[in-house]
Structure formats: C-alpha cells, structure tokens
N, C-alpha and C positions, 0 to 999 in steps of 0.2 A: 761371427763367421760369415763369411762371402755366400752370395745367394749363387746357383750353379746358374749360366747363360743359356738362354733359350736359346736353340735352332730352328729356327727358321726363317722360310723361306715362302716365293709365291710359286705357286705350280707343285708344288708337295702331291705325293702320293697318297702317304700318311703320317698325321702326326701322334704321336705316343704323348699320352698325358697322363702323367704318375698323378699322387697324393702332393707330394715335395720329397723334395732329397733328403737321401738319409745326410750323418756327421760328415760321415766319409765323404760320400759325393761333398760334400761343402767343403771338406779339408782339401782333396783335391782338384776341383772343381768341374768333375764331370758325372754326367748323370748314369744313376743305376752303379754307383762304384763298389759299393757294399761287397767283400767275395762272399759272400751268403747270398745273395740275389741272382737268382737265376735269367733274369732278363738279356744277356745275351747270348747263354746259350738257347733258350726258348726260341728265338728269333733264328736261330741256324738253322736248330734241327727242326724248326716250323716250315723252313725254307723259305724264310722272309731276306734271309741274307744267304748270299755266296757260301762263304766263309764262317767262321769264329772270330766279333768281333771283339777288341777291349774296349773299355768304360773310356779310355783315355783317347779313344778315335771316333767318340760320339758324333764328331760334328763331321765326319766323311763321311755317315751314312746321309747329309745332304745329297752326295752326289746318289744315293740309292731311289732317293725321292721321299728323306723318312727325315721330319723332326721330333723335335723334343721342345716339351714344355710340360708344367705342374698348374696345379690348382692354385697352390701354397708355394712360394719361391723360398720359404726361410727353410735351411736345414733344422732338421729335428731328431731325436731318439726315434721317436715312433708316431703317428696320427695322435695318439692321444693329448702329444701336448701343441697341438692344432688350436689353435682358438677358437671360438665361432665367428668374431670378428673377422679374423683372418681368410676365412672359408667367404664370408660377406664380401670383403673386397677380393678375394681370388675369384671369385664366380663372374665378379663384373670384370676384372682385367681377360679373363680366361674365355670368356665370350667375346669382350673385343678384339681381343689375337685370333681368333678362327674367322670372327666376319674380316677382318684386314685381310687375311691369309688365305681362307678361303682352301684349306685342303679338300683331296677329295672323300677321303676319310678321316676323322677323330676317335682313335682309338683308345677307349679307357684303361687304363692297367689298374684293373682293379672295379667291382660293380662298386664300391662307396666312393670313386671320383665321379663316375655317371649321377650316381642318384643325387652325390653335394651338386654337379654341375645343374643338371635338368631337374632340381626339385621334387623327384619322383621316390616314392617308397620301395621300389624295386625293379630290378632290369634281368631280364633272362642274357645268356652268352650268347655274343655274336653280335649281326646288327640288329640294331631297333627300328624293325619296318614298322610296328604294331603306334611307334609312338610318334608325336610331332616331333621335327630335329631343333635342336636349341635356335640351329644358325641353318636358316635354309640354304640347300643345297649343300651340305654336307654330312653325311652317310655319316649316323653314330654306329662302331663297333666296342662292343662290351666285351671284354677280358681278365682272364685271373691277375691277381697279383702276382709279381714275379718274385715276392720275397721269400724269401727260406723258411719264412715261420707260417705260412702257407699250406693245408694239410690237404691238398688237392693231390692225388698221385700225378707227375711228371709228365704221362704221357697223356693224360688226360686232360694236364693244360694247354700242352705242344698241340695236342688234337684240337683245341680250341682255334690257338692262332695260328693253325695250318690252316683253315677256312681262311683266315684273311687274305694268305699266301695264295690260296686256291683263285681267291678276288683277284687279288692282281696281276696273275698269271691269264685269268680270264680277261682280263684288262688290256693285255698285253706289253704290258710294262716289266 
C-alpha cells in the first residue's frame, strides 16, 4: 500500500502530525480519510478552517497555512501494528521535516505522537510551554485524537483545538 504524501511547505502556520494513516487514507491517498475520523470536522467547527473540508482536499489547506505529516508513513489498521522500529526511524525523519520546515506550530493529533516524538512520558492539552521544544522555535501543540474510537465527548476536543484557532486568530493570520 502507497504511503500518503506529506504537505508541506516553508512558512506553514501549522502542521498536523497524525500517528500514520489509516488503510483508507493509504487506499486513497489522503490524509484523515477514515469516515469514522473526525479530523475535519474538528477543524471547522474549531474554526481552524472556513468551511467543511474533504480528506480529498488535504493539500489546499496549504494555501490555509496547514500541513500534514505522520510519525509513521506506512498505512495501518491501528498504532498497534506500529513497530518500534518504525517509531525509531519516524522520530528521526519527523524531526528532520520540522527543523527544514520550521512551522510555527507542530501540532500533535493525539498525546502518544508528542510523547513517541519528544521522548516524554506525558504531555497535558495545548501547548508545551512547561517543556523544551524538540525543534527550537517551534511551538509544540498537544491535541486529541481525531479518531472515532476516541471517547473524549466532541465538544470537548473541538474546545481543545479551538485554542489553537484562538492562536492564530491572535496571530492574525
């Protein structure tokens, strides 16, 4: 199965960093394609986007200021069949696309991409003022997982990455 393509870009706003894509996302080849995965509704009604975007328009939210990339590039069922290998070399390619790229944010979707990337046993929601950043100068934000199997009530993850919205609205971007 085809690995999905990164988005990005330099001068990014924020970039969104899954686990790895699900089958789907790999059959189709765009990210968050799952219809069980909440990730672009989350992102509306956060007010991180305009609109309601599709899985299949991932790469126009460039022009929003928003990539995408994973920890893990191989499509999978679920994290479980993750290797640890595979987390080993993710972590190092997944460090060197943020120092290239240099977003102003890194956005986790999900606290177990934060803790494989930064090594750390745990990370609160939002950003990590409290911690060192992987990749100086760029603002770690910790986020729910977007997936369906996820048992966070809805508005209480929206209410998460509405903070980030609130970021960049203060940003003025």
């Amino acid at each position: 199965m085809e690995e999905v393509p990164d988005h990005l870009d330099y001068g990014l706003q924020i970039v969104f960093i899954g686990f790895n894509p699900s089958l789907r996302s790999g059959e189709v080849g765009h990210h968050y394609a799952n219809p069980r995965n909440n990730f672009w509704r989350i992102l509306h009604k956060a007010g991180l986007t305009p609109r309601l975007y599709e899985a299949a328009e991932d790469g126009e939210l460039l022009k929003l200021g928003y990539g995408f990339t994973n920890i893990v590039a191989r499509p999978t069922r679920g994290i479980d069949d993750i290797t640890r290998e595979e987390y080993n070399t993710g972590r190092e390619l997944l460090r060197a696309k943020l120092e290239q790229y240099r977003p102003e944010v890194a956005c986790f979707v999900g606290k177990g991409v934060y803790t494989e990337l930064a090594r750390r046993s745990k990370a609160e929601w939002g950003f990590q003022e409290d911690a060192e950043p992987v990749v100086d100068g760029v603002r770690e934000f910790v986020a729910p997982s977007s997936s369906g199997l996820v048992r966070m009530p809805m508005e209480e993850i929206i209410g998460i990455y509405r903070r980030l919205s609130d970021y960049t609205a203060e940003q003025g971007v």
